[in-house]
N, C-alpha and C positions, 0 to 999 in steps of 0.2 A: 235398517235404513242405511243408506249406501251416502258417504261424507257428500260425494260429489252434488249432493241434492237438500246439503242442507243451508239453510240462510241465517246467516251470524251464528252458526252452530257448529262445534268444531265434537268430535268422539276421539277419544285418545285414552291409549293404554300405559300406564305406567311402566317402565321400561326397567325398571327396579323391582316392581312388584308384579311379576307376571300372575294374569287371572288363577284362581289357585282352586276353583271350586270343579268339581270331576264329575267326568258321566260312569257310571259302573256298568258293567256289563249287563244289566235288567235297564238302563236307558236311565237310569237314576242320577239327583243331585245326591253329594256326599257331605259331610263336617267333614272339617279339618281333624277336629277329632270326634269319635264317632257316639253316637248316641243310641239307647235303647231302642230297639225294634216295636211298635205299636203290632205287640201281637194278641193272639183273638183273647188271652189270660187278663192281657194289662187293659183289655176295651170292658173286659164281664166285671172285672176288681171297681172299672172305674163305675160301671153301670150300677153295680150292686151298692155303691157306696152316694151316686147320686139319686139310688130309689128310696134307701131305707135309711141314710146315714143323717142324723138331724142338725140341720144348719142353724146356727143362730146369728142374728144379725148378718146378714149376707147381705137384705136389701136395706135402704135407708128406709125406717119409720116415718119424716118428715119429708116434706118436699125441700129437695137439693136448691139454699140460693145460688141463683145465674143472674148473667151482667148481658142485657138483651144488646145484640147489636143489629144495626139499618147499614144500609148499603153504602149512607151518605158518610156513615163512623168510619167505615173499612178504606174509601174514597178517599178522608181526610184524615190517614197515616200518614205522618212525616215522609217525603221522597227521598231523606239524605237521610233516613236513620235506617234500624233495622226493630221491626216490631213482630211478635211475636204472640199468637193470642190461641189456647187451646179450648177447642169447641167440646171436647168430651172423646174419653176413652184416649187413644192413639192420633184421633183429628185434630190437627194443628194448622191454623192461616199463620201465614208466615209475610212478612213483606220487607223483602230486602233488594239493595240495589232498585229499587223504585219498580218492581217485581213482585207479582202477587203468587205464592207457591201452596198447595193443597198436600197437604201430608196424610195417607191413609185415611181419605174422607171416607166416614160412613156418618149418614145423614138417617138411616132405613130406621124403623119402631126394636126391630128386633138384630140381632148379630145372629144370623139363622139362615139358611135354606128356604125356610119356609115364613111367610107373612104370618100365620098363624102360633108357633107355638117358636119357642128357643128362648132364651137370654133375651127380656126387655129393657131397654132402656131406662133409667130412676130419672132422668131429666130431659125436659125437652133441648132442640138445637138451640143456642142462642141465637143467631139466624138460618132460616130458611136457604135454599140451592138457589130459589128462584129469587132472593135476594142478594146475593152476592153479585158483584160484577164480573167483567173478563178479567178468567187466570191465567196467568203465563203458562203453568205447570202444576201437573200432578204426578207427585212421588207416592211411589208404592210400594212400601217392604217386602210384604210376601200374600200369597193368595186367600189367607183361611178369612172366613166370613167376618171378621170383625175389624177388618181390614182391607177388604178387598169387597166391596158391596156392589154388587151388579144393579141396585136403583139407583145409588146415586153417580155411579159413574154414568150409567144411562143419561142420567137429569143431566149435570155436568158436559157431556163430551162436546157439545157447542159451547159451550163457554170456556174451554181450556185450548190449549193452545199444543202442547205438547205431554205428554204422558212417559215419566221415566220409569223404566220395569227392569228387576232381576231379569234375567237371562229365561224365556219359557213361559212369563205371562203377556206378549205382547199377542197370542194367538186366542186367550178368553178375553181381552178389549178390543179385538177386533172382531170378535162374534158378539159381543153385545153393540157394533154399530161404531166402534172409533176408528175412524181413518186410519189405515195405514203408516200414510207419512205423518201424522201425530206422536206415532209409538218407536221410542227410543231405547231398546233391551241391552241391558248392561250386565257383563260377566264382573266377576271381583277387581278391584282394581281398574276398572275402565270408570273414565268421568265424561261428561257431555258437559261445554259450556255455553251457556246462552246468554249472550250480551250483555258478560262481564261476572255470571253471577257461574261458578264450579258445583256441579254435583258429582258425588265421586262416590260408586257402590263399591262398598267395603262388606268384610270377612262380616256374619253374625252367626253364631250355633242354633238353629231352630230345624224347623219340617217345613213340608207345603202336603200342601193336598184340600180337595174339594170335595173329596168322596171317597169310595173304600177303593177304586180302582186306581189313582192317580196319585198316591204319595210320592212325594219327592222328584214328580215330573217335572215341577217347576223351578227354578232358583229360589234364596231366600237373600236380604240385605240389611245389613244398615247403612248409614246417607252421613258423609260428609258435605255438608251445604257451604258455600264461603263464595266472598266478594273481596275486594282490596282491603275490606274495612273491619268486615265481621265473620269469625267463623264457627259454624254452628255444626253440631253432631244430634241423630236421628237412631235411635238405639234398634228400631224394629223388635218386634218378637226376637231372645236370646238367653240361652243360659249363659252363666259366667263361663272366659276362655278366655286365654291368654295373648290372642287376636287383638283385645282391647290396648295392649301396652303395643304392640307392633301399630294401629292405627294413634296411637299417640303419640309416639316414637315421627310419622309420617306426618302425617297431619295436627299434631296438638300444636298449642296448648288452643283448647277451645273456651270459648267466651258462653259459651253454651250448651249443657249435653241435654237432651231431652230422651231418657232413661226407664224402661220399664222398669215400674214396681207396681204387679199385680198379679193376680192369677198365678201364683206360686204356691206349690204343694209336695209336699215329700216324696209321692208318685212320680212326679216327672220333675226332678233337681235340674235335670242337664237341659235343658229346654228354655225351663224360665228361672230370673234371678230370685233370688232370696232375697231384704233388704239391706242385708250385711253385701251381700256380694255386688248389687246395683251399688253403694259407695267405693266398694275396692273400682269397680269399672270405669267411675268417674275421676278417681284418683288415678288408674292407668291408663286416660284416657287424658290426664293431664286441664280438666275442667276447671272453667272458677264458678261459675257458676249451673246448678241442675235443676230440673224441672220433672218433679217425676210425673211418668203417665202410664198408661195401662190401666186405668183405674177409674171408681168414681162413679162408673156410664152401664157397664154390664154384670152384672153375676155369671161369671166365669169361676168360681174355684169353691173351695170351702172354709176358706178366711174370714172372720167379718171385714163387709167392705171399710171401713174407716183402719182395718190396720195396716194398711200400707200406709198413710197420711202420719199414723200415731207413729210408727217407727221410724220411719223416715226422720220424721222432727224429733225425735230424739238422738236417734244417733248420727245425723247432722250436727245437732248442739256437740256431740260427743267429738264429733272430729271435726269440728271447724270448718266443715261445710257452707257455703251461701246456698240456702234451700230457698227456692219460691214456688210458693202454695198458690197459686191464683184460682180464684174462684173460675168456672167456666166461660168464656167471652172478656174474659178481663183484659185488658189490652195489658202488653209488655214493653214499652219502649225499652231497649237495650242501654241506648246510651242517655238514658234520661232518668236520673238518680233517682227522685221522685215515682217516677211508676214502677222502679223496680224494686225500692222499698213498703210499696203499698201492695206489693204479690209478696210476701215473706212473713212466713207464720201467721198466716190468717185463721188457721183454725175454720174456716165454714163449714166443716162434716159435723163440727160439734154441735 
């Protein structure tokens, strides 16, 4: 999208930080620093181990308490605060600057290709797509299916307003139906601002891909989010990289990091954080407060789901961490002492 065309919408490259993410001679995105090859060895290792290797606890036995929300709750968000509410997995309503912002919605039964079989969700949405009102924006980290959901972006693209994308996926939300002048594609260090509120895609260590043909065709992100008032961080899919203290260095200190911890396995270290290393991140990323996600919504790895939650709150306590646990749909008011002491240590996986 070309500036001359845009309304109260400004794209701007940091002049400090020039875009840092590279095309390689196969047409490829790269890390900064590089990561393991998904070759045919590292797909049979993982196949063989999610045919025959025995999970325990991976899904929740009970049904997961949620905090149901209506359209009239989302509506009657403070205007002058900044609130914060996570629907499950990576999906986060966000409402700042009197702005409604969609983070990696996936609303679909399964994190999958296919409606019938992959990774089911353990809890339902606290609300519905077709309960939400008009969004400003939908932010999208990177393309892999649990993030990047071609129903609910379908369901959604009349109800959003604009769509920010790494660099590469503005050409599959425009084959599923999203306008054009909606889609806003950002290389590293490019931000777009939309009437007052800054998103700025930053360095993350991950992949993309949709299929065996398309790795690394598309960019991968994390989001710095901010307004005059509040500034918020969006960790996307990432292994730990030293990125973190350069975007904290830039942008910190944040008032909020919203932090993968999940879906980590000794197979793929450089990929996704460990819950030792989601802390060091938050600390080089100069946080006071974190929110972990990843979590909770899919059977993705072979950890029990509840120990990203257990570790986390422990070694939180260990290093003086402000951890908030909220239950899914639980509102965040940021500046409102009271909600954001009734998200912190909840324990509801227990």
């Amino acid at each position: 999208m070309t500036i001359s065309s845009l309304d109260a919408v400004t794209i701007e490259k940091d002049r400090f930080f020039l875009p840092t993410s590279q095309l390689n001679a196969d047409g490829k995105f790269t890390n900064a620093k590089p990561v393991a090859e998904l070759s045919w060895s590292r797909i049979l290792g993982f196949m063989n181990r999610a045919l025959f290797e025995k999970k325990v606890n991976t899904v929740p036995s009970k049904t997961i308490p949620i905090e149901k929300l209506s359209q009239h709750q989302v509506n009657q968000l403070p205007e002058d605060k900044t609130s914060v509410i996570r629907l499950g997995h990576s999906t986060i309503l966000i409402k700042i600057n009197n702005q409604l912002w969609l983070l990696d919605p996936v609303f679909s039964e399964r994190a999958s290709p296919f409606r019938f079989m992959g990774p089911k969700r353990f809890h339902p949405t606290p609300i519905e797509i077709s309960e939400l009102p008009s969004i400003t924006g939908v932010i999208l980290s990177h393309n892999h299916y649990d993030h990047m959901d071609e129903f609910s972006i379908k369901k959604l693209k009349e109800k959003v307003s604009k769509f920010v994308v790494p660099v590469g996926n503005g050409a599959q939300l425009n084959s599923w139906g999203v306008n054009q002048d909606k889609i806003f594609e950002l290389d590293w260090w490019q931000s777009v601002n939309v009437n007052g509120v800054q998103i700025v895609a930053t360095p993350s260590q991950h992949f993309s891909g949709r299929g065996l043909g398309d790795r690394d065709k598309a960019l991968w992100s994390s989001w710095v989010i901010r307004d005059e008032n509040t500034n918020l961080f969006f960790s996307g899919d990432t292994g730990y990289f030293d990125g973190f203290k350069t975007i904290g260095e830039k942008y910190g200190p944040f008032d909020l990091t919203m932090m993968e911890t999940g879906a980590y396995d000794e197979q793929w270290p450089d990929v996704h954080m460990a819950p030792e290393e989601t802390i060091q991140a938050h600390k080089d990323l100069r946080g006071r407060k974190m929110l972990p996600i990843h979590n909770g919504t899919f059977d993705l790895a072979f950890h029990e789901w509840t120990d990203p939650f257990e570790q986390m709150v422990d070694l939180s306590n260990r290093e003086w961490i402000d951890l908030m646990t909220p239950k899914m749909g639980q509102v965040i008011t940021l500046e409102d002492d009271d909600s954001v002491d009734k998200a912190r240590d909840l324990h509801w996986w227990r």
